[in-house]
N, C-alpha and C positions, 0 to 999 in steps of 0.2 A: 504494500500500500504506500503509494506516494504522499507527500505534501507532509501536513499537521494532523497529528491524531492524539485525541484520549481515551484512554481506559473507563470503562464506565463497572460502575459496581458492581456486576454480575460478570466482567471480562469482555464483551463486547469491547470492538476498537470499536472507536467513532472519525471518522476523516471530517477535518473543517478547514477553512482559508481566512487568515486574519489579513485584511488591509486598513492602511489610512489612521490617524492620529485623534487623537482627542478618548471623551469616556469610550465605556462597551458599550456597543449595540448587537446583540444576539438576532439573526432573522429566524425562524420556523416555517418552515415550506409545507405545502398543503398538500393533496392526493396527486399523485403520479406527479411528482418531482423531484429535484435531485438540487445539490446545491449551485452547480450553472446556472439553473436560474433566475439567481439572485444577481450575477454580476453587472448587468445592468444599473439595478440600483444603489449596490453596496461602491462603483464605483463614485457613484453621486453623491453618499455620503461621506466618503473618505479623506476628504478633506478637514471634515471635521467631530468625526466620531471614528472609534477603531469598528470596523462592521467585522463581523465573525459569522460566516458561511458556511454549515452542516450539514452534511448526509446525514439525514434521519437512519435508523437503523432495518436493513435491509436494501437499501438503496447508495448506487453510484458506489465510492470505494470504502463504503463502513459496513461491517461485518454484521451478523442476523445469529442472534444467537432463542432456539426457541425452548419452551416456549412464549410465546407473545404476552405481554400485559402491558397497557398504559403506564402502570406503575415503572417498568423500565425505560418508557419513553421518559416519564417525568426527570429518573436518573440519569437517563445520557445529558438532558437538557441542564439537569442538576451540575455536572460538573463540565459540563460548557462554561456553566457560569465561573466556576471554581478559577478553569482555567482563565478567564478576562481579570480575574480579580477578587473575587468572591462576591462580589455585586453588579449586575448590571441592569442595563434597558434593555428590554424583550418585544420584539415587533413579531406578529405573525399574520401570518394569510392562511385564511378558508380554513379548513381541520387545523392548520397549522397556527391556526389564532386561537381555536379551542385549546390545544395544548398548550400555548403559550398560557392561557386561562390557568388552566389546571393545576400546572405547577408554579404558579402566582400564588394561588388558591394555599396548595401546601408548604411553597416554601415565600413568604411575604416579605420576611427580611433582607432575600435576595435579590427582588427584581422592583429596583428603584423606581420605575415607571416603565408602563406596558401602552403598548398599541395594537390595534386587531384591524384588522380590514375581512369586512363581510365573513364572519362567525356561519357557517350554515346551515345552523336552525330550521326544523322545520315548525312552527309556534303557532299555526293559525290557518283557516282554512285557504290561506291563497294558493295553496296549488296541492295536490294530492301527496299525502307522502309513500314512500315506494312500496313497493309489494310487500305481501307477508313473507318472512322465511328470505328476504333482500339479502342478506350477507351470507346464509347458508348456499344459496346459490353462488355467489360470486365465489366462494369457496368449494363448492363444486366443480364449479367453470374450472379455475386454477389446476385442482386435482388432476382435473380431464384434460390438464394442458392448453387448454382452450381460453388463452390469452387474450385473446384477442374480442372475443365473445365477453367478455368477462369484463374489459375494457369499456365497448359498448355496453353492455347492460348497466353499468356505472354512470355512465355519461347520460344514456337515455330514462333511467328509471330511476337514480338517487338524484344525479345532477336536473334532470331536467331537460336535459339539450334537445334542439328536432333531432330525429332520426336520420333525416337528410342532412344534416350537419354535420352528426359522424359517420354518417356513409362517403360524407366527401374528404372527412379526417381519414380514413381509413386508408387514402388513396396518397396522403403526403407525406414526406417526410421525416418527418416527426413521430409516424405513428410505432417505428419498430419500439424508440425509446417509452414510452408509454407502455407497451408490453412486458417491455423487461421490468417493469416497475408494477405489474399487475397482480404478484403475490402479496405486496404492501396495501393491496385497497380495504381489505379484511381490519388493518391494524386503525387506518383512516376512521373505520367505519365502528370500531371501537373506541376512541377517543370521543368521538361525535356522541355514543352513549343513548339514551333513552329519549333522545330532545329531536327525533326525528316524526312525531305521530302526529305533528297539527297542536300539540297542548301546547299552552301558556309554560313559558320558564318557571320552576321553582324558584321562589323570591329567596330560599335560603341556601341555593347551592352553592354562591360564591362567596358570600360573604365573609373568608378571613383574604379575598382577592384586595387587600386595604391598597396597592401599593395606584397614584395617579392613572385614569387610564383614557385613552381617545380609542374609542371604536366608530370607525368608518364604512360607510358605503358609498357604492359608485350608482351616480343618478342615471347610469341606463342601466340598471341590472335591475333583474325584475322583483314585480316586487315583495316575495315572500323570502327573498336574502335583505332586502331592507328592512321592512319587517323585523329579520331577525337581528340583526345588527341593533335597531331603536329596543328593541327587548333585550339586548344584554345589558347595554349604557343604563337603561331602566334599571334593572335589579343592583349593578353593583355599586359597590359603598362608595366611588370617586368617580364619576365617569364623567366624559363628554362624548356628544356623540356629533360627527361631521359628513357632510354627504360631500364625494368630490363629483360637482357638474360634470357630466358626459362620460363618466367614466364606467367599464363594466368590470365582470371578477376579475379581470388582469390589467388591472389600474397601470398605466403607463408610467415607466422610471420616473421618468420629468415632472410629472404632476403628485406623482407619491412622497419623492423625496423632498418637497420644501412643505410637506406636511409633517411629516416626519422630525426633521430639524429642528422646525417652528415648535415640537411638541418637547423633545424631548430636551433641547439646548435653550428654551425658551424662557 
């Protein structure tokens, strides 16, 4: 394994990439991603915070040690931190803003102030939430090798997406990387936890999350991820919540990062 890596509590390596000066800022990447990418943005911030860029565990060059529990994501993340300093700012996207949640939640004295961009809740009737037995399949899929299928049913039946959308993903690209990342949707899909059925948030699930927080949405994304966004900022004990005009779940570098800055260097 190249680059930087930590050890995390159960032996798992972790690979991440430190650039650029000032505090830490931890990023948390969402479902089928890897730490690439973050470069984009982590370059925009480096001028004035140290950004630190992670392979979640299973993913890109960090190692998968089973079996799976959140509780181990919380510890890789746990001593990410360790390594910036033993405190830092924690930014996350999509699932990866959940986990950044999470372990806010348990560990508070670590993460000086947090940000989330579109949390993916499912809290209300604006859109159906996915089948019964959703993740036994998509771990079925896996089993049967059928990446690819497994991919889709993610995109089409949790995310949301038309069908025609990923029928035309399917044809770029992009789409081998997405595959190799399709045994980790199970893990996504565990973090995400009970909050996917259409019900209101528990007003008490976050509440030792004390540490400042900005949760975001992007004004084109539809609206049961805004939604869920204005319902976390709701429940927990600091929060603001910001919509960035025009923007969808893959909030453009440019428009992220002097949100971001403003929040945390502010």
């Amino acid at each position: 394994m190249g680059g930087n890596e930590v050890i995390s509590k159960d032996g798992t390596r972790i690979a991440f990439e430190r650039v650029g000066d000032g505090p830490a800022l931890i990023l948390v990447g969402g479902a089928l991603s890897d730490r690439s990418g973050w470069a984009p943005l982590a370059k925009l911030l480096a001028p004035r915070l140290t950004v630190f860029s992670y392979d979640r565990r299973g993913r890109g060059d960090s190692e998968d040690t089973p079996p799976y529990s959140v509780e181990r994501e919380i510890e890789d993340l746990e001593v990410l931190i360790e390594e910036a300093g033993g405190a830092a700012f924690v930014h996350g996207q999509s699932s990866g803003a959940v986990l950044a949640l999470e372990t806010t939640a348990r560990l508070p004295a670590k993460v000086q102030k947090l940000s989330l961009y579109e949390p993916p809740f499912i809290i209300d009737d604006s859109r159906p939430p996915p089948p019964e037995n959703y993740v036994r399949h998509i771990n079925e899929l896996i089993a049967a090798n059928r990446r690819g299928d497994a991919v889709k049913f993610f995109m089409t039946e949790v995310v949301g997406a038309p069908a025609e959308a990923v029928a035309e993903m399917r044809n770029a690209p992009t789409w081998p990387a997405l595959e190799a990342l399709a045994h980790t949707l199970a893990y996504d899909l565990a973090v995400l936890g009970d909050n996917m059925a259409g019900d209101p948030l528990p007003a008490e699930q976050w509440t030792t999350a004390t540490a400042p927080t900005l949760v975001m949405d992007g004004g084109g994304s539809p609206p049961w991820i805004r939604n869920s966004a204005r319902a976390v900022a709701d429940v927990l004990p600091d929060a603001q919540h910001r919509t960035l005009d025009g923007q969808t779940h893959n909030a453009a570098p440019e428009v992220l990062a002097p949100e971001i800055e403003r929040f945390f260097l502010g």
